[in-house]
C-alpha positions in Angstrom: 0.0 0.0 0.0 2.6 2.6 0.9 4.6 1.9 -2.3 0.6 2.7 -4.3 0.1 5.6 -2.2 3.7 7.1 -3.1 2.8 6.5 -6.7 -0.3 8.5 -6.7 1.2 11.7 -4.5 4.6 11.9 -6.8 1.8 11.7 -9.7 -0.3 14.7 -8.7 3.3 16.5 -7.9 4.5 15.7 -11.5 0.9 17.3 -12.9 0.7 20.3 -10.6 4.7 20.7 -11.4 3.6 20.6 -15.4 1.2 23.4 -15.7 3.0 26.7 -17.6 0.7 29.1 -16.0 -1.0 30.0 -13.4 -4.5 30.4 -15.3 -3.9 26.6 -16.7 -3.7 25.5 -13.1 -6.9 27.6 -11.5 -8.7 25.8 -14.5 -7.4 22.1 -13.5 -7.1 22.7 -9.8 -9.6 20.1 -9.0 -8.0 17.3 -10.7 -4.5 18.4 -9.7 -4.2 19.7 -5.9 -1.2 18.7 -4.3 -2.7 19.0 -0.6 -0.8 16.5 1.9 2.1 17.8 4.2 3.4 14.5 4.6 3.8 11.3 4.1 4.6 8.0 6.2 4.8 4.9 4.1 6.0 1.9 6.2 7.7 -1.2 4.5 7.0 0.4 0.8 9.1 -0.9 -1.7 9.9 2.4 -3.0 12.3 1.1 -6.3 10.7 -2.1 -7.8 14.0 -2.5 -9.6 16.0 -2.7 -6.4 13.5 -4.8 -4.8 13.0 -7.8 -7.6 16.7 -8.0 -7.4 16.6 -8.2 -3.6 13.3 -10.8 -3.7 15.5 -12.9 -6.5 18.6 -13.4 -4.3 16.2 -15.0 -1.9 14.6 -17.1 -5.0 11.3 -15.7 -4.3 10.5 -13.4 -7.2 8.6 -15.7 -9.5 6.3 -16.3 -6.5 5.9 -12.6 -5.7 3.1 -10.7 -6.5 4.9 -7.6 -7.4 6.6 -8.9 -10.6 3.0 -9.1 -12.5 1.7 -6.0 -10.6 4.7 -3.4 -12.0 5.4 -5.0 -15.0 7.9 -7.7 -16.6 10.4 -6.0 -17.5 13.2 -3.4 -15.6 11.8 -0.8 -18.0 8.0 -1.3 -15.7 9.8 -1.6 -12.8 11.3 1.8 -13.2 8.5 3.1 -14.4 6.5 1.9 -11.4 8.8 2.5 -8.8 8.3 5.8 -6.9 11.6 6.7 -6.2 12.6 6.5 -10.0 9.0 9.2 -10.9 10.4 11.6 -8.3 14.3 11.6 -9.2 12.6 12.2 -12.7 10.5 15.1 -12.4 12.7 16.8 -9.9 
C-alpha cells in the first residue's frame, strides 16, 4: 500500500509541477491539488527494480506478487517505482 500511495502523490506532484501558468492551473485545480504535508509509508518498496533484485537473491521473485503488478520488464519496474517518478520530475 505505501509503495501505491507514493505512486499517486509523486503523480499529482508531477501534474501540478507541469502546468506553464498560473491560469492553466486555476482551470485544472480540481483534478491536480497537491494537498498533503506529509507522508509515512511503512515497509514500501519504493524502487521495484531494487527490490525484484533483492526478492530474487532469496529465490522468491517468481512467486511474488509484485513482478505481474509493475510490469515484466526493468523498464516497468522503473516506471513503477516511486523513487525513479520523483528523481525524474525533480
Amino acid at each position: 500500500g505505501a509503495h501505491i500511495a507514493l505512486l499517486m502523490l509523486v503523480e499529482r506532484v508531477r501534474k501540478y509541477m507541469s502546468f506553464t501558468s498560473l491560469a492553466s492551473l486555476r482551470r485544472e485545480a480540481r483534478f491536480t491539488t497537491v494537498d498533503f504535508d506529509s507522508f509515512v509509508g511503512l515497509s514500501g518498496p519504493y524502487s521495484i527494480d531494487r527490490h525484484f533484485h533483492f526478492e530474487a537473491g532469496r529465490g522468491v521473485e517468481e512467486l511474488s506478487p509484485m513482478k505481474a503488478a509493475c510490469g515484466h520488464s526493468s523498464e516497468e519496474f522503473f516506471h513503477n517505482s516511486p523513487a525513479f517518478r520523483l528523481k525524474k520530475i525533480l
